[in-house]
Each structure stands twice: as C-alpha cells, then as structure tokens.
PDB file of N, CA, C, O and CB in Angstrom:
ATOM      1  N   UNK A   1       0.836  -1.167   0.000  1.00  0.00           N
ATOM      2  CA  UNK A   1       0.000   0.000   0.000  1.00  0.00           C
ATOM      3  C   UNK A   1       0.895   1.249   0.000  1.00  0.00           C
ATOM      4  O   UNK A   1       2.022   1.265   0.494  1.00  0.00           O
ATOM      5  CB  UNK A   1      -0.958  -0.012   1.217  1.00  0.00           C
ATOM      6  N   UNK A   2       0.446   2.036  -0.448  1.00  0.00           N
ATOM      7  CA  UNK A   2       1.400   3.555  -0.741  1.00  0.00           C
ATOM      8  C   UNK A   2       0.804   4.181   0.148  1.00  0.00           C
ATOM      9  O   UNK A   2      -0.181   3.755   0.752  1.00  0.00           O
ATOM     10  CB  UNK A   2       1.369   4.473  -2.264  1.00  0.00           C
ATOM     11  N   UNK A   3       1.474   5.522   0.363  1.00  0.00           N
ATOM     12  CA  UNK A   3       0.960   6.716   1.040  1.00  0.00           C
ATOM     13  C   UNK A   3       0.177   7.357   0.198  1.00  0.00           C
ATOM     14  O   UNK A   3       0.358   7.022  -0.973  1.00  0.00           O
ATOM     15  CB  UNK A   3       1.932   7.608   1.528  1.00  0.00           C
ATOM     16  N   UNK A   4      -0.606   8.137   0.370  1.00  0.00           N
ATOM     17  CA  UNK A   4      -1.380   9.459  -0.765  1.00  0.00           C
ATOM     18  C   UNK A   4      -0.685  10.511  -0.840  1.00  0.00           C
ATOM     19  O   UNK A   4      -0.005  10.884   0.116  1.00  0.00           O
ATOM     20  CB  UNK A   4      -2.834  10.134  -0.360  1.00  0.00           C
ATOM     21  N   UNK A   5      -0.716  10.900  -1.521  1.00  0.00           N
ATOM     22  CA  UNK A   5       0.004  12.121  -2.296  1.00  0.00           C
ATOM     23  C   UNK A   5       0.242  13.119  -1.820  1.00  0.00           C
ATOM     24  O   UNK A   5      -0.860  13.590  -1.537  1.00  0.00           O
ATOM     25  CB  UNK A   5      -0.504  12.583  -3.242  1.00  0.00           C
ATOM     26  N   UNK A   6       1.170  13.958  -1.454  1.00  0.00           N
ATOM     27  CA  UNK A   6       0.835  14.845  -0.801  1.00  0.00           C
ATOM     28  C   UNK A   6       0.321  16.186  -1.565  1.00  0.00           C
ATOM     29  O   UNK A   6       0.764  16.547  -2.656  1.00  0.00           O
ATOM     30  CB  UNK A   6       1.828  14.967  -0.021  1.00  0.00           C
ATOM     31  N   UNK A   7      -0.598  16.812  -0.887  1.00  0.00           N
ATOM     32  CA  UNK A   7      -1.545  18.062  -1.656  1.00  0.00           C
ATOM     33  C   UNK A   7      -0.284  19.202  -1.680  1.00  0.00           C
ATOM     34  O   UNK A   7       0.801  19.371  -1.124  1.00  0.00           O
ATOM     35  CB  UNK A   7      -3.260  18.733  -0.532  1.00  0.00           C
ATOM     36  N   UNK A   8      -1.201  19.918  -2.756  1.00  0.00           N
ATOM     37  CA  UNK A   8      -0.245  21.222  -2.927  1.00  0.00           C
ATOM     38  C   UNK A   8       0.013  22.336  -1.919  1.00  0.00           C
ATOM     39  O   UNK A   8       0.710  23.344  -2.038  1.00  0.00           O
ATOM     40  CB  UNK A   8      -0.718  21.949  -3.994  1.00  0.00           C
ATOM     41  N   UNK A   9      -0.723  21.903  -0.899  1.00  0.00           N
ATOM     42  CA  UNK A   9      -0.256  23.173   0.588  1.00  0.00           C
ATOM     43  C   UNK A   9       0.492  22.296   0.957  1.00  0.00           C
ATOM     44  O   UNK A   9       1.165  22.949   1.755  1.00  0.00           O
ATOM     45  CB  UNK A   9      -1.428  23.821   2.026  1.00  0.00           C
ATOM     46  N   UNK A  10       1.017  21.004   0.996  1.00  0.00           N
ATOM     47  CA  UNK A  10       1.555  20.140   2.082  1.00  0.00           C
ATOM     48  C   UNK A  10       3.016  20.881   1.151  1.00  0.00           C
ATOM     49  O   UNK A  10       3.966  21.364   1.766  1.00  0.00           O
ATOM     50  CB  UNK A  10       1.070  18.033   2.234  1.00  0.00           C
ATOM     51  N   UNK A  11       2.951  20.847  -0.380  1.00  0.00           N
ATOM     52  CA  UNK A  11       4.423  20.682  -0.640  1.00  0.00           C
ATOM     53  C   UNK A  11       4.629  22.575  -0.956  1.00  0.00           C
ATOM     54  O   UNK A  11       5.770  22.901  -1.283  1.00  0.00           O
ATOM     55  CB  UNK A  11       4.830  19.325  -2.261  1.00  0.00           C
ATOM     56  N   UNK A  12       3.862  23.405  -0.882  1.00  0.00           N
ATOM     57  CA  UNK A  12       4.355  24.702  -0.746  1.00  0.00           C
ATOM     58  C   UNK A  12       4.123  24.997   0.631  1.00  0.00           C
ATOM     59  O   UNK A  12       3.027  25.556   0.677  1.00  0.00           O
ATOM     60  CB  UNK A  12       3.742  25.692  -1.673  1.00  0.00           C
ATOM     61  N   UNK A  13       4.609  24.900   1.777  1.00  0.00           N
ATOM     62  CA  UNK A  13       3.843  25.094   2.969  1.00  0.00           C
ATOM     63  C   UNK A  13       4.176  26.718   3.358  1.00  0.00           C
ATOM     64  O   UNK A  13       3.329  27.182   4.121  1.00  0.00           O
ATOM     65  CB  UNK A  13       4.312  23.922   4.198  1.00  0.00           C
ATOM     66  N   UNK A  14       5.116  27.540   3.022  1.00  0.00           N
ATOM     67  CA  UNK A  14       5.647  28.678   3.500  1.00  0.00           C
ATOM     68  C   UNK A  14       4.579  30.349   2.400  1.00  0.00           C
ATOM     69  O   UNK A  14       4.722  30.787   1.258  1.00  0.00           O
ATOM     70  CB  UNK A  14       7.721  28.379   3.142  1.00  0.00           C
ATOM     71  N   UNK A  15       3.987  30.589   3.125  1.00  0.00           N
ATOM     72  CA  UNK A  15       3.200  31.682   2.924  1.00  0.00           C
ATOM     73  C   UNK A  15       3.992  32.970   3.114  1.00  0.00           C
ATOM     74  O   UNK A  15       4.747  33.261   4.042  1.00  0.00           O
ATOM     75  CB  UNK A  15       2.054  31.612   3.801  1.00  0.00           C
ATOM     76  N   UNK A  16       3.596  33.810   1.839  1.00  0.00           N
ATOM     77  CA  UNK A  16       4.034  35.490   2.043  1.00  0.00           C
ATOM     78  C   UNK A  16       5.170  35.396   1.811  1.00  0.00           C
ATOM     79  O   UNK A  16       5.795  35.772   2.802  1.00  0.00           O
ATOM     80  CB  UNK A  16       3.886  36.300   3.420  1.00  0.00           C
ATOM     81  N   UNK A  17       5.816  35.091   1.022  1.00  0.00           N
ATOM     82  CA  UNK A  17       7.415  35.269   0.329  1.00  0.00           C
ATOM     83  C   UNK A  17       7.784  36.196  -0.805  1.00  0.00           C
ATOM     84  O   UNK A  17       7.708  35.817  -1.974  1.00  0.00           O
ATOM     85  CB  UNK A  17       7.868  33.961  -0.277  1.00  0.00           C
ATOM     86  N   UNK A  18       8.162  37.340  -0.488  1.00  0.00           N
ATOM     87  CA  UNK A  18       8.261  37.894  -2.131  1.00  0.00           C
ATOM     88  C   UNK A  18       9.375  37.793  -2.448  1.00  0.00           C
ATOM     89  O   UNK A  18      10.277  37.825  -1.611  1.00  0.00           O
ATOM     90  CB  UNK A  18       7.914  39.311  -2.527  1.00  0.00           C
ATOM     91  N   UNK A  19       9.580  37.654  -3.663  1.00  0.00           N
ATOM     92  CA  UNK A  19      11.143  37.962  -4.710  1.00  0.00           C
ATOM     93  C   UNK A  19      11.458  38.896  -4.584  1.00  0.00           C
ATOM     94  O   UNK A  19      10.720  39.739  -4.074  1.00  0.00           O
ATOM     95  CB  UNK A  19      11.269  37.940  -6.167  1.00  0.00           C
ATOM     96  N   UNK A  20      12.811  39.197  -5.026  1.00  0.00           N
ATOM     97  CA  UNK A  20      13.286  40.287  -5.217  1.00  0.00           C
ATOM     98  C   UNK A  20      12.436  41.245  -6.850  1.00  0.00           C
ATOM     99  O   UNK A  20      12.002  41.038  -7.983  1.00  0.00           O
ATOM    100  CB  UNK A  20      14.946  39.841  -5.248  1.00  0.00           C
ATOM    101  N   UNK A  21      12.644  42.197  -5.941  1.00  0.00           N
ATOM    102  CA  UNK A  21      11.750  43.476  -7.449  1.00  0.00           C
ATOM    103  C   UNK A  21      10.016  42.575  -7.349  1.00  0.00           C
ATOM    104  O   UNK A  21       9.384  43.064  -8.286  1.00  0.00           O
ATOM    105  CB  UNK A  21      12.897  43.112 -10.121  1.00  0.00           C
ATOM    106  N   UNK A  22       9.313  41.774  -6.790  1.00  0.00           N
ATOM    107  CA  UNK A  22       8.541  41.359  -6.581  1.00  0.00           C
ATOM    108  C   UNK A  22       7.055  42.215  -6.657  1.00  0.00           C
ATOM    109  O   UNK A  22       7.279  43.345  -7.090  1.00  0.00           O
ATOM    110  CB  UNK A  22       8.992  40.876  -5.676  1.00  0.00           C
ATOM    111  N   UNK A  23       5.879  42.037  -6.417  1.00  0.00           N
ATOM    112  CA  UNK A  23       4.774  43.180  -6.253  1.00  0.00           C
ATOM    113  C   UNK A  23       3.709  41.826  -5.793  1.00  0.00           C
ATOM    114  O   UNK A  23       2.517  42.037  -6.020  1.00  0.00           O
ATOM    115  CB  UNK A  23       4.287  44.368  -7.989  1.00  0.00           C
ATOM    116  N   UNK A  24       3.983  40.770  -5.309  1.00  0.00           N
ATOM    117  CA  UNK A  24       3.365  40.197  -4.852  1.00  0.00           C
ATOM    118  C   UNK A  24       3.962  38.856  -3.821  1.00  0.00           C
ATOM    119  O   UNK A  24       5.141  38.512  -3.907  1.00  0.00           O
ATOM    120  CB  UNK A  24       2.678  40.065  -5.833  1.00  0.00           C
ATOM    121  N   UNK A  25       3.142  38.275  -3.007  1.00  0.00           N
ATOM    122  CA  UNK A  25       3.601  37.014  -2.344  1.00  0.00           C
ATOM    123  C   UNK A  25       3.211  36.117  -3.068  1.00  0.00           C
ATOM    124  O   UNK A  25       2.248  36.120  -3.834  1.00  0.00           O
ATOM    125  CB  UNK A  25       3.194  36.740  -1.051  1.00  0.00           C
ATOM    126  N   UNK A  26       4.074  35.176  -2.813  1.00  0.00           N
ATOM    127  CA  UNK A  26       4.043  33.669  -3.468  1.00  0.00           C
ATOM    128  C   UNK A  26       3.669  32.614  -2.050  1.00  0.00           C
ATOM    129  O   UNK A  26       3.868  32.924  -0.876  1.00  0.00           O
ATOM    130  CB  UNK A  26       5.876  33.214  -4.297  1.00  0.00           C
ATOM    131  N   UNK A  27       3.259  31.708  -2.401  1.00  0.00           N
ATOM    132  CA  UNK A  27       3.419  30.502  -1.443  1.00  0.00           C
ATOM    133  C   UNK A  27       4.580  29.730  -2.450  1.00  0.00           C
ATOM    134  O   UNK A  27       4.627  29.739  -3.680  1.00  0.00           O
ATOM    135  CB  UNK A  27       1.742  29.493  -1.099  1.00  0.00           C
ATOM    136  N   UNK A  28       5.355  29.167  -1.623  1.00  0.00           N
ATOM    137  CA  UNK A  28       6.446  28.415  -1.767  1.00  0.00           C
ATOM    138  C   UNK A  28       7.208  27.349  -0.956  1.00  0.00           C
ATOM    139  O   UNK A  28       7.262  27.301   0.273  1.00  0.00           O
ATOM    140  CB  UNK A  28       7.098  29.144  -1.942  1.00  0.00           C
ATOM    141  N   UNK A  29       7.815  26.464  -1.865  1.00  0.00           N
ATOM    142  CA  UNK A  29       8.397  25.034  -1.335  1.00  0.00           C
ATOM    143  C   UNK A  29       9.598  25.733  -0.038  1.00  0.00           C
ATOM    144  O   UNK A  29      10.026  26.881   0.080  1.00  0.00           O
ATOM    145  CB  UNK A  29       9.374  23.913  -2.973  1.00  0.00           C
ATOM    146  N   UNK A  30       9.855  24.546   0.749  1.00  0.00           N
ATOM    147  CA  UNK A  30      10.768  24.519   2.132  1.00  0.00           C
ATOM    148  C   UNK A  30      11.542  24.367   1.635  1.00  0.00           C
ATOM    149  O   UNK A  30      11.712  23.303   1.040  1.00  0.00           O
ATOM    150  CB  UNK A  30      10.738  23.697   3.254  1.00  0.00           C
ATOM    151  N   UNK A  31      12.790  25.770   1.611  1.00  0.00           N
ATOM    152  CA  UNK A  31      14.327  25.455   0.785  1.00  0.00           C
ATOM    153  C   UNK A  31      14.914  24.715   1.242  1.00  0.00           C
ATOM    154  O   UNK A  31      15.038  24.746   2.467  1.00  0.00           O
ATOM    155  CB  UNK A  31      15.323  26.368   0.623  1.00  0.00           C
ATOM    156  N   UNK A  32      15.655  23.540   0.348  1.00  0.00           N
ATOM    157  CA  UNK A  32      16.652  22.842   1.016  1.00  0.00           C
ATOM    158  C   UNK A  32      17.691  23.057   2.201  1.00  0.00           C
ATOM    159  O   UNK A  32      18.587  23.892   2.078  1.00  0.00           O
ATOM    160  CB  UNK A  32      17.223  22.613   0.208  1.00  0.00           C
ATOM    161  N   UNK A  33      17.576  22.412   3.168  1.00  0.00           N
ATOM    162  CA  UNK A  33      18.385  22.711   5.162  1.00  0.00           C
ATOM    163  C   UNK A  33      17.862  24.832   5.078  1.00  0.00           C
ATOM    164  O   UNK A  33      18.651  25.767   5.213  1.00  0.00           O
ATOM    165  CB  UNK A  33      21.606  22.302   5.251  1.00  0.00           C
ATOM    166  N   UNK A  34      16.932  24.883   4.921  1.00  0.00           N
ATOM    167  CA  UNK A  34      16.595  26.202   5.255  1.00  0.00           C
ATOM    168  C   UNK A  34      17.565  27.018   4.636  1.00  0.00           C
ATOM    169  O   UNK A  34      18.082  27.764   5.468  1.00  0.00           O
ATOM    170  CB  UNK A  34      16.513  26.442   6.685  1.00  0.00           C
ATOM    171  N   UNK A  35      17.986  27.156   3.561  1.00  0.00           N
ATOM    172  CA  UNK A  35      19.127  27.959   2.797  1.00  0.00           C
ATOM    173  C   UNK A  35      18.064  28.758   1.764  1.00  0.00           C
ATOM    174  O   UNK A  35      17.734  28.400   0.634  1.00  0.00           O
ATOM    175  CB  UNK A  35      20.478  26.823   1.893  1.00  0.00           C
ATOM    176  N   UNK A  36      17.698  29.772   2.396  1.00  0.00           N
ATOM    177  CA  UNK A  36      17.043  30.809   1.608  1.00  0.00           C
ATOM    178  C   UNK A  36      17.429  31.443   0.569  1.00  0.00           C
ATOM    179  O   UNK A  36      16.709  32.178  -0.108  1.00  0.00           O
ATOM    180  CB  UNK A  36      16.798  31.628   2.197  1.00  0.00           C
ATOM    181  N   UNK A  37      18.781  31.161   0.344  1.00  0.00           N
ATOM    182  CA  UNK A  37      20.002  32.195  -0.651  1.00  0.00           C
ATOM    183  C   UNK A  37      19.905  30.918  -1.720  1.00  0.00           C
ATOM    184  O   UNK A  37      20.710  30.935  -2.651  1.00  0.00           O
ATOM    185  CB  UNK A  37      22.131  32.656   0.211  1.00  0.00           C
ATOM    186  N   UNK A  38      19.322  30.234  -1.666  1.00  0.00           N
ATOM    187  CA  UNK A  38      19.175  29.303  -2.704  1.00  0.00           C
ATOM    188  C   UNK A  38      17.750  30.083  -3.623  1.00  0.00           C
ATOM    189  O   UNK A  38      17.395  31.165  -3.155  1.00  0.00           O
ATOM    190  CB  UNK A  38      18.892  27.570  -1.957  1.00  0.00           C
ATOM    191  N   UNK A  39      17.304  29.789  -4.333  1.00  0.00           N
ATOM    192  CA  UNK A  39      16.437  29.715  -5.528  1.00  0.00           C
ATOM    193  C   UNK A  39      14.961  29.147  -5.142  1.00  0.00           C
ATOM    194  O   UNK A  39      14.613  27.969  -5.065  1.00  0.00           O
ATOM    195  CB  UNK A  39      17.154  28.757  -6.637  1.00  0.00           C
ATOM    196  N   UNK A  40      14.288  30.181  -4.948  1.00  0.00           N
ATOM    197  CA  UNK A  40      12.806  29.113  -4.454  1.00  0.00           C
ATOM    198  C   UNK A  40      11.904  28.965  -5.436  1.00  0.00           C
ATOM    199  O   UNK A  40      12.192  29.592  -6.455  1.00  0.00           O
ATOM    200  CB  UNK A  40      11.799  29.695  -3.208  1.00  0.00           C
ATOM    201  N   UNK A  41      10.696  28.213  -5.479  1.00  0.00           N
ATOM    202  CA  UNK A  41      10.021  27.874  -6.541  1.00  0.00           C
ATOM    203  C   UNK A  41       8.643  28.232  -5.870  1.00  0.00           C
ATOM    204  O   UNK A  41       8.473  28.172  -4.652  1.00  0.00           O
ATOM    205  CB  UNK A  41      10.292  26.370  -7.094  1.00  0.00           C
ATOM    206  N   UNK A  42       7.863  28.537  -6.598  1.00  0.00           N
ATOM    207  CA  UNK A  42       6.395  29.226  -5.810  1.00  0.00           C
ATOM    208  C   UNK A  42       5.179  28.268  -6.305  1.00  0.00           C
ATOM    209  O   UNK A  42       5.580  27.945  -7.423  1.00  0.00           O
ATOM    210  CB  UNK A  42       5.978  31.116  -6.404  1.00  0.00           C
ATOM    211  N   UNK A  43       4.037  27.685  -6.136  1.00  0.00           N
ATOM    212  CA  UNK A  43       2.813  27.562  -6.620  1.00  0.00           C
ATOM    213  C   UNK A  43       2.578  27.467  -7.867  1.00  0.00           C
ATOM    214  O   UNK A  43       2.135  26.598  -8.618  1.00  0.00           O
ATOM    215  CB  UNK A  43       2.183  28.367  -6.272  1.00  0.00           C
ATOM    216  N   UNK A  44       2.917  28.412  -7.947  1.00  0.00           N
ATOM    217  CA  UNK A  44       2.130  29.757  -9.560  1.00  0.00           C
ATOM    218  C   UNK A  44       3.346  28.835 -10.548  1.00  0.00           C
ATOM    219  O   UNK A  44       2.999  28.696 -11.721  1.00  0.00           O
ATOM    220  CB  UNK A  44       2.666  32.614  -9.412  1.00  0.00           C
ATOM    221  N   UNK A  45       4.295  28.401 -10.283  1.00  0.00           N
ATOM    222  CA  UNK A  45       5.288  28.160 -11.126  1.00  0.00           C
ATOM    223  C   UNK A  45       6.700  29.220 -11.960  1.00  0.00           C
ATOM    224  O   UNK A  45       7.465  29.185 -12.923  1.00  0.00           O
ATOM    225  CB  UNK A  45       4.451  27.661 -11.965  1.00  0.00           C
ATOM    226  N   UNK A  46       6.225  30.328 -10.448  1.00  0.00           N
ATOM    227  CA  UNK A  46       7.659  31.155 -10.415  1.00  0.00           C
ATOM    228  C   UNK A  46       8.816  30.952  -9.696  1.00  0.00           C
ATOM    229  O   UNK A  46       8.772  30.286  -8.662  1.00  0.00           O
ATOM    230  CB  UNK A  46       7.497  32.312 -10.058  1.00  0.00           C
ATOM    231  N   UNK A  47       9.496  31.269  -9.961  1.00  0.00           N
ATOM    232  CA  UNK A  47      10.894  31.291  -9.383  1.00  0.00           C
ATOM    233  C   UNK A  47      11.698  32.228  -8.950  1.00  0.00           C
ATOM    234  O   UNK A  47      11.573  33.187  -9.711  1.00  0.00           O
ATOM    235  CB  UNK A  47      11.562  30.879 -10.042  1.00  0.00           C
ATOM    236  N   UNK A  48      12.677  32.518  -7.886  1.00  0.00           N
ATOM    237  CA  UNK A  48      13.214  33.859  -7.571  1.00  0.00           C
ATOM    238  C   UNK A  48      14.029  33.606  -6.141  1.00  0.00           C
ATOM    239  O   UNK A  48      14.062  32.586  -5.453  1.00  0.00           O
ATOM    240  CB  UNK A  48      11.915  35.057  -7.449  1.00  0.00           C
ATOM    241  N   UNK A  49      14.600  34.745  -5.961  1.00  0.00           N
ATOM    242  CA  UNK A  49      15.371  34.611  -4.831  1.00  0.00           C
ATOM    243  C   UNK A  49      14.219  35.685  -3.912  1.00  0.00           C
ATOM    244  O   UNK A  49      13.541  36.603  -4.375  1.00  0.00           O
ATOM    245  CB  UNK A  49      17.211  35.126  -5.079  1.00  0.00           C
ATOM    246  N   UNK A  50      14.294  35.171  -2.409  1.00  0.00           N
ATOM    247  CA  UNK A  50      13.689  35.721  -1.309  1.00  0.00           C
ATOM    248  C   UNK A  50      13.749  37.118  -1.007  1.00  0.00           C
ATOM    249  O   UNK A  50      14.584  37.076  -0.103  1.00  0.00           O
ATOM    250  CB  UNK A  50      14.112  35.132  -0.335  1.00  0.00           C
ATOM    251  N   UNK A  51      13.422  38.446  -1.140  1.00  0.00           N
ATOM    252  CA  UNK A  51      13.504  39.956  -1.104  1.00  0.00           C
ATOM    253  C   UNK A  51      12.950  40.129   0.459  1.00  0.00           C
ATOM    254  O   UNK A  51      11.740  40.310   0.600  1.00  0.00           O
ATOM    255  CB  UNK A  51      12.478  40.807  -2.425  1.00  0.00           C
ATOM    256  N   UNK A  52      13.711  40.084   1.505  1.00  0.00           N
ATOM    257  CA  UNK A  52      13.757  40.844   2.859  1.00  0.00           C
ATOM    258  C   UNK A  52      14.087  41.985   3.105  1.00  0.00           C
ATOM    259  O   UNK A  52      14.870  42.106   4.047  1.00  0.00           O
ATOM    260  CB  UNK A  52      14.397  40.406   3.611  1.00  0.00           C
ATOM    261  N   UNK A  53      13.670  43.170   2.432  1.00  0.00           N
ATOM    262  CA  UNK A  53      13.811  44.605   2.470  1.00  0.00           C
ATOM    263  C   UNK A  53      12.445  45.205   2.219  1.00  0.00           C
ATOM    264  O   UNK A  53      11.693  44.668   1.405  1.00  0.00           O
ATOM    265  CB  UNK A  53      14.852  45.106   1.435  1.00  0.00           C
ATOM    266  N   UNK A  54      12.132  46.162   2.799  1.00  0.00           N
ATOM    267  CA  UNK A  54      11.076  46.844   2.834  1.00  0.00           C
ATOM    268  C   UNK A  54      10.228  47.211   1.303  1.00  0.00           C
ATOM    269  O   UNK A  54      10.721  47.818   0.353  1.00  0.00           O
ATOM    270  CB  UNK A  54      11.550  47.992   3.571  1.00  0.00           C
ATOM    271  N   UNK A  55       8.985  46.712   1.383  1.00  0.00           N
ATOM    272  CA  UNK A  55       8.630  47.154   0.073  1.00  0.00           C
ATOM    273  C   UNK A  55       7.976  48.354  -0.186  1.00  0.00           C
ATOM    274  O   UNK A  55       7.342  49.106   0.554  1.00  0.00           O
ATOM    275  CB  UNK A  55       7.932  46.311  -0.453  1.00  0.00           C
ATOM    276  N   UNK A  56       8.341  48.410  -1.798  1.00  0.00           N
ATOM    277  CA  UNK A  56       8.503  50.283  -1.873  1.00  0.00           C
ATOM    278  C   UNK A  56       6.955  50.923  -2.144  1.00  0.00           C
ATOM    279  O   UNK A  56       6.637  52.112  -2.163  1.00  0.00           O
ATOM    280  CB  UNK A  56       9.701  50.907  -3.519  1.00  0.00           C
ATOM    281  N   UNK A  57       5.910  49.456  -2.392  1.00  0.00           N
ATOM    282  CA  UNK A  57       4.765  49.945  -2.294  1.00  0.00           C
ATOM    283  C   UNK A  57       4.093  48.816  -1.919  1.00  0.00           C
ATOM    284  O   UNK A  57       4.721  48.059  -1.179  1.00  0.00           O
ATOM    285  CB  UNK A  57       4.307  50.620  -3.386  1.00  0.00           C
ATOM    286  N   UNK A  58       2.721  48.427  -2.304  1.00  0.00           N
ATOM    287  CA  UNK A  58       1.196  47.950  -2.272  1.00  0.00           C
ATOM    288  C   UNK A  58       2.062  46.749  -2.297  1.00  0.00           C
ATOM    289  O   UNK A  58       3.134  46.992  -2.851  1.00  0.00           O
ATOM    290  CB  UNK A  58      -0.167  48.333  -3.549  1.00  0.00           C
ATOM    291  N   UNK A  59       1.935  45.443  -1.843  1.00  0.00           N
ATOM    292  CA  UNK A  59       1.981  43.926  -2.058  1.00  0.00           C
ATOM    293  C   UNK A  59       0.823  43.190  -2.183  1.00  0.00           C
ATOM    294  O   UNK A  59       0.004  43.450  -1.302  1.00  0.00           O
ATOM    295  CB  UNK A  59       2.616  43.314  -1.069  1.00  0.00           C
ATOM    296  N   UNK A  60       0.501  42.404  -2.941  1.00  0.00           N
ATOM    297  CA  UNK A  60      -0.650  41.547  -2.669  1.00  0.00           C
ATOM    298  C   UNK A  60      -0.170  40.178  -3.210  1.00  0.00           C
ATOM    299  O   UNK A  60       0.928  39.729  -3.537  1.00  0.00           O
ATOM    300  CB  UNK A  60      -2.051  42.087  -3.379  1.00  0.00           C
ATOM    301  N   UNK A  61      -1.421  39.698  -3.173  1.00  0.00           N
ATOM    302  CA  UNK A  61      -1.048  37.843  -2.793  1.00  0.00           C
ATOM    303  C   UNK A  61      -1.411  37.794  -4.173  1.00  0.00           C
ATOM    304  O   UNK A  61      -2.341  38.358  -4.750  1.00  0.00           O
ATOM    305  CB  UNK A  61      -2.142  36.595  -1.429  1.00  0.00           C
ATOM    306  N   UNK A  62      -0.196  36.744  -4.769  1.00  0.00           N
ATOM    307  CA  UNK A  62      -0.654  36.216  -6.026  1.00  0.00           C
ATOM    308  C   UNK A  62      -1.503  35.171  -5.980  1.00  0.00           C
ATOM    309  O   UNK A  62      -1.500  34.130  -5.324  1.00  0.00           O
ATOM    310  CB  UNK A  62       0.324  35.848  -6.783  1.00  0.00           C
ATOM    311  N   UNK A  63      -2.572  35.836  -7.166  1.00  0.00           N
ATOM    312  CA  UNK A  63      -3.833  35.011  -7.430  1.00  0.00           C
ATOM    313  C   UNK A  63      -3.549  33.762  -8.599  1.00  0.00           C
ATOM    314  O   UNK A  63      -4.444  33.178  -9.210  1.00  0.00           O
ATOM    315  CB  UNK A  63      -5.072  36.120  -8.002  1.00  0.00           C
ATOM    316  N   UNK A  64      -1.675  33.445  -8.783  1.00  0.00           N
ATOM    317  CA  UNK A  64      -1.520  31.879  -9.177  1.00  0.00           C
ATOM    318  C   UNK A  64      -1.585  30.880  -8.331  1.00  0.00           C
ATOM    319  O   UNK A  64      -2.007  29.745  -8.551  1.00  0.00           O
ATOM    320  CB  UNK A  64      -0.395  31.591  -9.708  1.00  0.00           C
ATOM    321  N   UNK A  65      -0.915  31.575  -6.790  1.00  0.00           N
ATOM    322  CA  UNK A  65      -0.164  30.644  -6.132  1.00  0.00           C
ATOM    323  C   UNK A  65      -1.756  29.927  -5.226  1.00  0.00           C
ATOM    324  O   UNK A  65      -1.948  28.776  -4.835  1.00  0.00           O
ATOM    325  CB  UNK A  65       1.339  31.509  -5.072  1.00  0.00           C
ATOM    326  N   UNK A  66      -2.827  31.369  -5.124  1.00  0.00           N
ATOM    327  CA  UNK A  66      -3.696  31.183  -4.378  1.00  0.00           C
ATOM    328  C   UNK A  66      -4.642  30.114  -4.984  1.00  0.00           C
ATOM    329  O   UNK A  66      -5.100  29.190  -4.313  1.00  0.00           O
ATOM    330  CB  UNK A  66      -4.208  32.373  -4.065  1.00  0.00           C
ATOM    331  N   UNK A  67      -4.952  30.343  -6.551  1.00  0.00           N
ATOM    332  CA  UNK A  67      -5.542  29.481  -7.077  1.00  0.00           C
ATOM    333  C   UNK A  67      -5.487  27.806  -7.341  1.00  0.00           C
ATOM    334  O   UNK A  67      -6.386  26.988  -7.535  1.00  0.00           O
ATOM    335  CB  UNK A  67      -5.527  30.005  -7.837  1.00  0.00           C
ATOM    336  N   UNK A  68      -3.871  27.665  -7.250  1.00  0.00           N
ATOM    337  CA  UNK A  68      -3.206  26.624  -7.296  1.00  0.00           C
ATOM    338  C   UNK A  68      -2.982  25.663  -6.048  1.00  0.00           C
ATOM    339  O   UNK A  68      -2.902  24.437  -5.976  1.00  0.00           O
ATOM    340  CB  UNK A  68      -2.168  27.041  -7.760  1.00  0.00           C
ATOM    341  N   UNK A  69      -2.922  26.514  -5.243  1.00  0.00           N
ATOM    342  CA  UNK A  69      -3.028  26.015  -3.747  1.00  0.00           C
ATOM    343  C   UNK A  69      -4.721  25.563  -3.072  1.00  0.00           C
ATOM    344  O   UNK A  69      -4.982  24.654  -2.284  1.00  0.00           O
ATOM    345  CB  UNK A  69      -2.371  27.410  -2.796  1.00  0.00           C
ATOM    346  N   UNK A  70      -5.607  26.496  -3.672  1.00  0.00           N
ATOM    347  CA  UNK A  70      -6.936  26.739  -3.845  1.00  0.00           C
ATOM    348  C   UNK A  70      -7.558  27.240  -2.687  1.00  0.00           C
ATOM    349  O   UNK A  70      -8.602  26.841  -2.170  1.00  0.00           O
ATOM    350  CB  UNK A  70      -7.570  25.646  -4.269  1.00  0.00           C
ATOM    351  N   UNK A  71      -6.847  28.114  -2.346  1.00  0.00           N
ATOM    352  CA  UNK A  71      -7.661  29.089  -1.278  1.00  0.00           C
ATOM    353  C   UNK A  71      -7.061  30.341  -1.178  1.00  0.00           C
ATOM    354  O   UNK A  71      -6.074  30.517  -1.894  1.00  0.00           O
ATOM    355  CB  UNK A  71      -7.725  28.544   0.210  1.00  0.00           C
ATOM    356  N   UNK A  72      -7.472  31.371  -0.364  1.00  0.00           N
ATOM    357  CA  UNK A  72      -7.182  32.399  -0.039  1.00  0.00           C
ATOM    358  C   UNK A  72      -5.931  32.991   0.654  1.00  0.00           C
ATOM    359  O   UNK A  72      -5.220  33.901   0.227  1.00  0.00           O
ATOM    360  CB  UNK A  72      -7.996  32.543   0.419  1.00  0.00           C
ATOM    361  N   UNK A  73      -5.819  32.388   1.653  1.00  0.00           N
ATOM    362  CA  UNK A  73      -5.282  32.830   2.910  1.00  0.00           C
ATOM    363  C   UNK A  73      -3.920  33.281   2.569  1.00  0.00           C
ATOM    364  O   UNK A  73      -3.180  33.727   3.446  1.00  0.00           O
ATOM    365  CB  UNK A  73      -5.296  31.733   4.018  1.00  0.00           C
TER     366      UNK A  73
END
C-alpha cells in the first residue's frame, strides 16, 4: 500500500514570500536545510530569490499561487 500524495499546501507550505523586485507574495516550497540564498520555486510556477527589504509599495497575494493552492489565505 502507498501513502497518498501529498496536496499542494503540504508541498508549498511557507506563505508570504516575495522575490526580489517582486509586487506580490508567493506561497512556496521549504528550501533545502533552510538555505534561503538558494532559488525558491512558488505555486504559480515562479521562481526567484527571497527579497527581505522593505517594500517600496502595495503587495498583494498572487492570485496563481492562491488558485493553485486553492484558497485564499
């Protein structure tokens, strides 16, 4: 017998991540041993490095990652 699959929140579990030059959050996969300076992959099927500096305006939640994940939050 196998396990079931795991769903698409199980394998993006990290909420509110923006890229660099970004204008929105992604949900995204658990970087390998927590190495953020690595390359993350989002939901939506973007990619980017992690932007921890103040943003210069409005952010909102991308409506790929939300749709793909299939909820809001």
């Amino acid at each position: 017998m196998t396990a079931p699959a795991p769903t698409l929140a199980d394998e993006y579990p990290i909420e509110n991540v923006r890229f660099v030059n970004g204008r929105t959050w992604h949900r995204t996969r658990r970087p390998v041993d927590e190495r953020w300076w690595d390359r993350l992959e989002a939901a939506c099927g973007k990619t980017g490095y992690r932007c921890r500096g103040y943003p210069g305006g409005a952010i909102t939640q991308c409506r790929g990652c939300a749709k793909a994940v299939g909820d809001n939050t």
